[in-house]
VOPAGU-2260 file (C-alpha; in pm, 1 decimal, decimal comma):
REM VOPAGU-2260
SITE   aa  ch    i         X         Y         Z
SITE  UNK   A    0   -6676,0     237,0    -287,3
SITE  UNK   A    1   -6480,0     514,1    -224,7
SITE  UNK   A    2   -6257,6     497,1      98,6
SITE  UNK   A    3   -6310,4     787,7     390,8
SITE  UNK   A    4   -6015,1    1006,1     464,0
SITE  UNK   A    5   -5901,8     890,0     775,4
SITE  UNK   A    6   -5705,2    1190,4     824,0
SITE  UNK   A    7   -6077,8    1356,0     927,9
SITE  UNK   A    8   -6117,6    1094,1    1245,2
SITE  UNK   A    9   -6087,9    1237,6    1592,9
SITE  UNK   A   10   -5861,0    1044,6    1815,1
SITE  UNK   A   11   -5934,6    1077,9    2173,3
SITE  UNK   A   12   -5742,5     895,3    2452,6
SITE  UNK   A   13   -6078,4     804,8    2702,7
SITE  UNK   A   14   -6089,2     660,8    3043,9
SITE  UNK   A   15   -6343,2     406,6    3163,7
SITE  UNK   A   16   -6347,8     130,6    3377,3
SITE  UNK   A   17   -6000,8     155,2    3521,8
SITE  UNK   A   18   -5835,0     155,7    3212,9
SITE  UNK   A   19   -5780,5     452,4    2928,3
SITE  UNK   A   20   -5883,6     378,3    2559,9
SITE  UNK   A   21   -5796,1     473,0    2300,2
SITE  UNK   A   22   -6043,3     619,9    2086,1
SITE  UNK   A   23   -6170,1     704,2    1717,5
SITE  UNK   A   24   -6452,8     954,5    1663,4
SITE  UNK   A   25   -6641,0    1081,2    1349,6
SITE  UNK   A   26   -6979,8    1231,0    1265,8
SITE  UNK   A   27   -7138,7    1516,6    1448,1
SITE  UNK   A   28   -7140,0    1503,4    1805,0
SITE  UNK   A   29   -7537,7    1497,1    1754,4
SITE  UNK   A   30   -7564,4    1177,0    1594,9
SITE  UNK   A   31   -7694,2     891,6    1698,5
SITE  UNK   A   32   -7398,4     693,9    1877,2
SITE  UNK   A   33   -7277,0     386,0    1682,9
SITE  UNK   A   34   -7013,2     203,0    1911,8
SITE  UNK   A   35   -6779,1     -50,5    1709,7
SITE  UNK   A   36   -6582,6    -297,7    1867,7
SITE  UNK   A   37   -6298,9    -466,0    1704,2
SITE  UNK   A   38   -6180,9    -832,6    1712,3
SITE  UNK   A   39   -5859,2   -1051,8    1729,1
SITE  UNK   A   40   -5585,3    -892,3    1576,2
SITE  UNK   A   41   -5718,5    -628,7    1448,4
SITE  UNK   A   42   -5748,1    -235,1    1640,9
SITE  UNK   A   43   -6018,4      36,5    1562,6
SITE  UNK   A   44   -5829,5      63,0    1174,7
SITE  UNK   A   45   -6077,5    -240,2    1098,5
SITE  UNK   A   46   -6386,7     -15,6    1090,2
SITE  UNK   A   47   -6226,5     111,4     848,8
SITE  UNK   A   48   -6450,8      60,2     570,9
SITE  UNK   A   49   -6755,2     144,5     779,7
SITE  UNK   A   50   -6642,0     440,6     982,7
SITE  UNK   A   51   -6676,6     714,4     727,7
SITE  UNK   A   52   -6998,1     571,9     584,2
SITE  UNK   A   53   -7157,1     590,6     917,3
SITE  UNK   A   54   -7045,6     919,8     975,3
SITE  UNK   A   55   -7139,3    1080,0     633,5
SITE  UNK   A   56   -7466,3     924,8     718,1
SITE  UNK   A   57   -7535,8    1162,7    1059,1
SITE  UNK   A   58   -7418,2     867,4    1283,3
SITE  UNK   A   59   -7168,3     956,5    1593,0
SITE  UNK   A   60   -6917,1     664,0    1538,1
SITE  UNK   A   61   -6737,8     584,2    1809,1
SITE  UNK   A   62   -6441,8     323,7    1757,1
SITE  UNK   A   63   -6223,3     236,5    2021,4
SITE  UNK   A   64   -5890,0      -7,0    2049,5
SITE  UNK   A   65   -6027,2    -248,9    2295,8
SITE  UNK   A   66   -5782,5    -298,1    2631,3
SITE  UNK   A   67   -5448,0    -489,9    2540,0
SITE  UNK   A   68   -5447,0    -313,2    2193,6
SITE  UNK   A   69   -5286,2     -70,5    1948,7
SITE  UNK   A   70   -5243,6     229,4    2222,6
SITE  UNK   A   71   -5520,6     137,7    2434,2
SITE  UNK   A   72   -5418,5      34,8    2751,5
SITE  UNK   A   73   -5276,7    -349,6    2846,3
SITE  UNK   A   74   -5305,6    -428,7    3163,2
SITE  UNK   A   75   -5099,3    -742,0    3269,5
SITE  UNK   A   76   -5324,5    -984,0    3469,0
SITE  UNK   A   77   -5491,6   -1251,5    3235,5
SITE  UNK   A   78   -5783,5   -1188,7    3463,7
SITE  UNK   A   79   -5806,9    -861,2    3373,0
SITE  UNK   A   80   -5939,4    -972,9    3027,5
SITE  UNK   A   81   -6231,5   -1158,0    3114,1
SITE  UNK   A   82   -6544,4   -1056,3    2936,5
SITE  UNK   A   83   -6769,8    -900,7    3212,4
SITE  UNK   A   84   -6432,6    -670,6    3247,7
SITE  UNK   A   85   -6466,0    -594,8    2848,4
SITE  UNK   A   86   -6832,0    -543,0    2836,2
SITE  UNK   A   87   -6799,8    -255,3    3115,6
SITE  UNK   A   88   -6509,5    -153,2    2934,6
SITE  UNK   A   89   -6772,1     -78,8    2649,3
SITE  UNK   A   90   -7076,9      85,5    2892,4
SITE  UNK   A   91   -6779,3     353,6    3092,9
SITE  UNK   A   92   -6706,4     451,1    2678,7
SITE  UNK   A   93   -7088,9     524,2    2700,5
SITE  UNK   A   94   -7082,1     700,5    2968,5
SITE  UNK   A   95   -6758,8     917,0    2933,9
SITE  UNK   A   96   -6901,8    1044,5    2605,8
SITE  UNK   A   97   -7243,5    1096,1    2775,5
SITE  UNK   A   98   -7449,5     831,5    2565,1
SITE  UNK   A   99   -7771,4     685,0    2776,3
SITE  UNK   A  100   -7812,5     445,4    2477,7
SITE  UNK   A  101   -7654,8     306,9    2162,3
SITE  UNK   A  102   -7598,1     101,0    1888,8
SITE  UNK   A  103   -7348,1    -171,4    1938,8
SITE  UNK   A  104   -7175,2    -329,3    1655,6
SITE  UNK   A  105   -6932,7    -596,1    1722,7
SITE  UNK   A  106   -6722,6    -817,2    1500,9
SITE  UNK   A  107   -6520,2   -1131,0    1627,7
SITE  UNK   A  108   -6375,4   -1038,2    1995,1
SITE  UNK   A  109   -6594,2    -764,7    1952,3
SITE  UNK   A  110   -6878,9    -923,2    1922,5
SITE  UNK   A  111   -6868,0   -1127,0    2232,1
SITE  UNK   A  112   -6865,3    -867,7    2401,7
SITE  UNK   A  113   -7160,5    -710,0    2235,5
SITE  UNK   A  114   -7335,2   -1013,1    2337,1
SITE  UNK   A  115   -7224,1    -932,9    2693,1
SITE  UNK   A  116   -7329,0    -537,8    2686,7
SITE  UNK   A  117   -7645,9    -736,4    2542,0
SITE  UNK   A  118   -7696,1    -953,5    2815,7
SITE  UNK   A  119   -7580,2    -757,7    3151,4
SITE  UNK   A  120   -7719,8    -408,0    3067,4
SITE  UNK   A  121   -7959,3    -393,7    2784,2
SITE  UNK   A  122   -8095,3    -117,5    2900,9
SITE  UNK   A  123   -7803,9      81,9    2744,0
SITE  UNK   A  124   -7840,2     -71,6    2387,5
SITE  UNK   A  125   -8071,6      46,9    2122,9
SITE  UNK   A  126   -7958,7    -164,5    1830,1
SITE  UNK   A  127   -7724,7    -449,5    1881,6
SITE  UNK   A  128   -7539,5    -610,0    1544,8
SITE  UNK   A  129   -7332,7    -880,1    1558,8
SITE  UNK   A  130   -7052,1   -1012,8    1252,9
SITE  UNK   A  131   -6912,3   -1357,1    1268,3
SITE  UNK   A  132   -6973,1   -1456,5    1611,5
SITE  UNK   A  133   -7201,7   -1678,5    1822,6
SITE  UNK   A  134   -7366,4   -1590,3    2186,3
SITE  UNK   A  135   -7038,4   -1655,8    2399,2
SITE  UNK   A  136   -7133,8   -1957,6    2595,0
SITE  UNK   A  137   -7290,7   -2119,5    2291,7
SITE  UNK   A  138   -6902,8   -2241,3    2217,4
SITE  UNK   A  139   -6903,3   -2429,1    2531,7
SITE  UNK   A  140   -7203,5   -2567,2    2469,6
SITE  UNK   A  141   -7055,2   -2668,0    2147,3
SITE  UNK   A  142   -6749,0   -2864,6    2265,0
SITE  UNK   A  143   -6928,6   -3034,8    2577,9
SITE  UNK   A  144   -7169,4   -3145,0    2256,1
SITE  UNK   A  145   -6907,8   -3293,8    2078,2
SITE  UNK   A  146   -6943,0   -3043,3    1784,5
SITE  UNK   A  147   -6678,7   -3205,6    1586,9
SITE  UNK   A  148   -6654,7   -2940,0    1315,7
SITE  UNK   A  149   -6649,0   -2612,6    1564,2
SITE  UNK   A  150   -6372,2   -2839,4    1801,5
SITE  UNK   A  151   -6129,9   -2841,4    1487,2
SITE  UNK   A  152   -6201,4   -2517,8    1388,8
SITE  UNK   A  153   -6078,4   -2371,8    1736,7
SITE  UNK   A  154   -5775,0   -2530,2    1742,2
SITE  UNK   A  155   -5592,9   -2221,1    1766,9
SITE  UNK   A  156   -5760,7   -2097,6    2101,3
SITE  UNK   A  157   -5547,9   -2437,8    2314,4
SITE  UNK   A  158   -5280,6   -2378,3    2128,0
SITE  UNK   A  159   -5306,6   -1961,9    2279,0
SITE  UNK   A  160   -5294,7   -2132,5    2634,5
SITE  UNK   A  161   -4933,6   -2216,0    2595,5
SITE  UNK   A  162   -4698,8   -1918,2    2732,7
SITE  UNK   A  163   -4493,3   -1732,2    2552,8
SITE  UNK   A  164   -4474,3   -1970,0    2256,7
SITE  UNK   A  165   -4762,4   -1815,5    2076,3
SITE  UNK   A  166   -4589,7   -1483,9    2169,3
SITE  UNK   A  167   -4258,2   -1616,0    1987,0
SITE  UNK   A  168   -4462,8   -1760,1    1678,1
SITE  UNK   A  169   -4681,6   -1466,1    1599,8
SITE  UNK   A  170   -4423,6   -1207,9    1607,9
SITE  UNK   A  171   -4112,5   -1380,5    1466,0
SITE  UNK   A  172   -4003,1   -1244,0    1132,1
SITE  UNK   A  173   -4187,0    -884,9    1124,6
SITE  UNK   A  174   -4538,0   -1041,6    1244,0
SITE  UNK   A  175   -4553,5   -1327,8     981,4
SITE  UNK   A  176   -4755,6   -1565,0    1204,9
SITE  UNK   A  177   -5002,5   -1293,1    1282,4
SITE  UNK   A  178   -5028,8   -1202,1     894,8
SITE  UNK   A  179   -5050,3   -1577,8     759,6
SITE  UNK   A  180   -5280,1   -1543,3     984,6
SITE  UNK   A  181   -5501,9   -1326,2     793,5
SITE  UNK   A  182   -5433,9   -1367,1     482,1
SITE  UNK   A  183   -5479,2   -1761,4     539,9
SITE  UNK   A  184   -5870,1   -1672,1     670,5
SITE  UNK   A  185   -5935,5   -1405,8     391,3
SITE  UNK   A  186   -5990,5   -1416,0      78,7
SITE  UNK   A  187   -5683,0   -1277,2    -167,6
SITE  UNK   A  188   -5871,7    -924,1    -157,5
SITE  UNK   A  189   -5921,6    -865,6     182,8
SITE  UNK   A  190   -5609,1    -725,1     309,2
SITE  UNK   A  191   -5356,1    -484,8      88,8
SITE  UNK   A  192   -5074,1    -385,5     181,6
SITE  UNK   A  193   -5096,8     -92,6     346,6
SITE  UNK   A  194   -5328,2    -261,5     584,9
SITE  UNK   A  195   -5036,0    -487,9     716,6
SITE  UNK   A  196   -4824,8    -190,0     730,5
SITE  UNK   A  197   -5135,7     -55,0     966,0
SITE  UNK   A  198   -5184,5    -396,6    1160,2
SITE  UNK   A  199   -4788,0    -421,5    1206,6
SITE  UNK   A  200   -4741,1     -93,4    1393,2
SITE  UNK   A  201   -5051,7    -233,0    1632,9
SITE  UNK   A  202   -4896,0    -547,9    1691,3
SITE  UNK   A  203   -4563,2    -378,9    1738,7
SITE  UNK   A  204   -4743,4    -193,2    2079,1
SITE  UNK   A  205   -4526,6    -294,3    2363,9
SITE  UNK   A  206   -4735,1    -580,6    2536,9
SITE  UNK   A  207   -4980,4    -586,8    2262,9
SITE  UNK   A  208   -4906,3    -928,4    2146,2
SITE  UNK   A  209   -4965,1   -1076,1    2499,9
SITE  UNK   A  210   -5239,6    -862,9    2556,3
SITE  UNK   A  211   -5434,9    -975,8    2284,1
SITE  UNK   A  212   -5389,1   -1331,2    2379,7
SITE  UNK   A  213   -5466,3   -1271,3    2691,4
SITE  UNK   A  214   -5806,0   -1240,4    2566,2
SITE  UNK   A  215   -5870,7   -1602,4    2500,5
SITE  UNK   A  216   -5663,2   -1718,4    2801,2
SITE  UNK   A  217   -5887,2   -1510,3    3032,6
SITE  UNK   A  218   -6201,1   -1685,6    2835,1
SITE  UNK   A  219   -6013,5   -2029,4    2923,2
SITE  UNK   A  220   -5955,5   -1979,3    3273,4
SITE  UNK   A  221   -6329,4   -1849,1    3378,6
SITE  UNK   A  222   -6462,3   -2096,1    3181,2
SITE  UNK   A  223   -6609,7   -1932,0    2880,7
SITE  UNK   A  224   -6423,2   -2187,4    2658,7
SITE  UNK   A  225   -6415,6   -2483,2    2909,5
SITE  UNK   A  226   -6487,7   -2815,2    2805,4
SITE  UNK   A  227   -6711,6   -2841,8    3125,5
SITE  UNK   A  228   -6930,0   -2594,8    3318,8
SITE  UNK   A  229   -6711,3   -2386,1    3534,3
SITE  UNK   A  230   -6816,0   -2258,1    3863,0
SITE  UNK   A  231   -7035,3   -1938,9    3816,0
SITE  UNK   A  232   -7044,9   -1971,9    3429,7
SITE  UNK   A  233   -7305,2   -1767,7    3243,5
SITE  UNK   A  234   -7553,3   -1918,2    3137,6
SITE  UNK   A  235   -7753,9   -1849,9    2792,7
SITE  UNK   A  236   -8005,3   -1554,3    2857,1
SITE  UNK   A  237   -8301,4   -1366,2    2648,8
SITE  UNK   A  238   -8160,1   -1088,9    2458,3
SITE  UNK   A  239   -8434,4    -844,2    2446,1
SITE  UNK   A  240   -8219,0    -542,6    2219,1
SITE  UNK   A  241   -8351,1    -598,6    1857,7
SITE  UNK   A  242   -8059,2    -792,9    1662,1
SITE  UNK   A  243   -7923,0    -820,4    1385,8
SITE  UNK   A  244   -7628,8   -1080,0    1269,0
SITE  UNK   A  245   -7464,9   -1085,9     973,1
SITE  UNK   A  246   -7232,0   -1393,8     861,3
SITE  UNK   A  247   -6945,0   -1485,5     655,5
SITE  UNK   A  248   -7014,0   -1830,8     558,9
SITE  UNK   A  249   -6636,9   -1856,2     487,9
SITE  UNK   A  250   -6534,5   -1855,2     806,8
SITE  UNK   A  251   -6267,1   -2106,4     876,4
SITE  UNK   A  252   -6240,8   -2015,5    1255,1
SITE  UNK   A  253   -6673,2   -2058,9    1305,0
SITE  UNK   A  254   -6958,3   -2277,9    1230,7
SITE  UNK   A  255   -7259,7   -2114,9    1057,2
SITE  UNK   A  256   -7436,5   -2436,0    1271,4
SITE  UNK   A  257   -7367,5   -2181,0    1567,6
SITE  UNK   A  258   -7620,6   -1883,1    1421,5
SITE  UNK   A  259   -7945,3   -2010,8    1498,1
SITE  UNK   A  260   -7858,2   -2108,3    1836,9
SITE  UNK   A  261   -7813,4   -1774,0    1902,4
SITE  UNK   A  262   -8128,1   -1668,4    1726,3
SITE  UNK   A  263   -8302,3   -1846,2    1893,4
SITE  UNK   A  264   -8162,4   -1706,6    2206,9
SITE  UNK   A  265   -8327,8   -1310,5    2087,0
SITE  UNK   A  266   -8646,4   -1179,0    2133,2
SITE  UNK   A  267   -8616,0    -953,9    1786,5
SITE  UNK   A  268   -8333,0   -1113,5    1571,4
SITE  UNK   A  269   -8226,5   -1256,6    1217,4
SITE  UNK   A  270   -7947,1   -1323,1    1046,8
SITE  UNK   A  271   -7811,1   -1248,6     691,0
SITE  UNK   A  272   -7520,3   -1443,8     555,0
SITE  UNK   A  273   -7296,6   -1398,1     254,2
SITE  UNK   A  274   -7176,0   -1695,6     105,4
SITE  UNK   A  275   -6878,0   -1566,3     -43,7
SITE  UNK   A  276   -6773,4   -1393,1     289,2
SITE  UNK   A  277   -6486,1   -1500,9     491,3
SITE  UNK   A  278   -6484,4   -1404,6     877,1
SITE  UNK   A  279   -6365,9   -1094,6     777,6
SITE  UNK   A  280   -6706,9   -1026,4     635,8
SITE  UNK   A  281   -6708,6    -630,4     656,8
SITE  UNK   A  282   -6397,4    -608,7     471,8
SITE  UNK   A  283   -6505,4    -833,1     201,4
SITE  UNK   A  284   -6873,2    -719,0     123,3
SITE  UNK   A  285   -6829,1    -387,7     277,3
SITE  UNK   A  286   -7091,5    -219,3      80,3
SITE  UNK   A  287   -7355,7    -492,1     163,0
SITE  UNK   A  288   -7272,8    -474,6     510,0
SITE  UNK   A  289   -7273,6    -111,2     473,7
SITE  UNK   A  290   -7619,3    -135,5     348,5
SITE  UNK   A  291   -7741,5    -371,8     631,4
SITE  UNK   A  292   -7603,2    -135,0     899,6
SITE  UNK   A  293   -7772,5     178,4     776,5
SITE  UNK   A  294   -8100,8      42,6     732,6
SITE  UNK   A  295   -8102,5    -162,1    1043,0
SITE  UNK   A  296   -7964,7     106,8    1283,1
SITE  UNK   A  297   -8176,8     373,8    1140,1
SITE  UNK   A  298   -8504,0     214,0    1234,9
């Protein structure tokens, strides 16, 4: 599959919901809005494969660094990261760019938040499709269920808690922690080169590093992640936006076991997996995904 120039993208800096994003934008203005959201570590360079095929398609694809990353801005409170924060974050980009409705796509981080947007205003969502990540409070649910395998899968996300250490580890030596990382979760094809070179000069952001952590510190500390109910905790809702997941089974950070949980939790949904996909599943079937985003958000 041929890669898009990403020399064409617009990059807009865009303000919404107290803070100013940073923001990628390609297609004509007249398309139908297609709003990515990005995960842990990545920034709006991990559309990248899905961007320009959007765009070429008549879509308005609009991909912005999510606060605490790349050149978006990083506000310093943890509790400035929790997810009702991100999901508005997500409807002001909507509204600055004058969209009543659109299509949400969401991968990791991303995702959970596209749950969010999902569950708070689905009046604002047309389509809503969701890579590699269960409804939010389904991972609480998890661990309070003693859900051995997803427990030792998230091992990383106490070990974030910690301060500063993580900090230290991920950035020591050029970023090595935060590329192991990757390249430990991918397959040997998923990342080149050039997109460390990419990911380094993110993660090189002043604050980024903490700012992206602060992500699953916020989730921590309002409960999202708790072991145990916390005190005005979502709960599970009915997501009435016609939904579409699509799965990695690879994923070492996420149990496929969490998928129909979620299903079951949506009025329209279903899920497609790819058994040879890691969680990095729209780098590593790109086209397939490609394929499943075209048809599904042009219906």
């Amino acid at each position: 599959m041929a890669a898009f120039s990403l020399d064409n993208l617009e990059h807009r800096l865009i303000k919404t919901n107290g803070v100013t994003l940073h923001t990628v934008l390609a297609g004509p203005e007249a398309g139908a809005p297609v709003l990515l959201l990005h995960g842990f570590p990545e920034f709006w360079y991990g559309w990248r494969h899905q961007i320009g095929f959007l765009a070429e398609r008549g879509f308005r694809v609009i991909a912005p660094d999510q606060r605490g990353y790349n050149l978006s801005d990083k506000p310093r409170d943890v509790q400035a990261y929790r997810i009702g924060e991100l999901a508005r974050d997500a409807v002001g980009l909507a509204d600055a760019l004058g969209c009543d409705q659109i299509n949400l796509v969401g991968h990791d981080w991303g995702a959970a938040v596209s749950w969010w947007v999902a569950t708070l205003f689905p009046e604002r969502l047309r389509r809503l499709v969701i890579l590699n990540v269960p409804y939010p409070t389904l991972m609480a649910k998890a661990y309070r269920s003693g859900n051995l395998e997803q427990l030792l899968k998230s091992w990383y996300i106490y070990y974030f808690q910690i301060p500063w250490l993580p900090e230290m580890a991920l950035s020591a030596l050029n970023y090595q922690g935060l590329e192991q990382a990757l390249r430990r979760s991918g397959r040997p094809d998923t990342f080149t080169a050039e997109d460390f070179a990419r990911y380094k000069a993110a993660w090189s952001q002043p604050g980024a590093v903490t700012a992206m952590l602060n992500w699953y510190r916020a989730a921590a500390r309002g409960g999202l992640f708790a072991a145990r109910p916390a005190s005005g905790e979502r709960q599970p809702t009915r997501i009435v936006t016609p939904t579409l997941i699509l799965w990695g089974e690879r994923d070492i950070a996420l149990s496929k076991s969490l998928v129909q949980p979620s299903l079951d939790l949506c009025e329209d949904g279903r899920a497609v997996f790819f058994p040879h996909a890691t969680h990095w599943v729209q780098h590593d079937e790109a086209e397939a995904v490609n394929a499943h985003l075209a048809e599904f958000l042009a219906t």
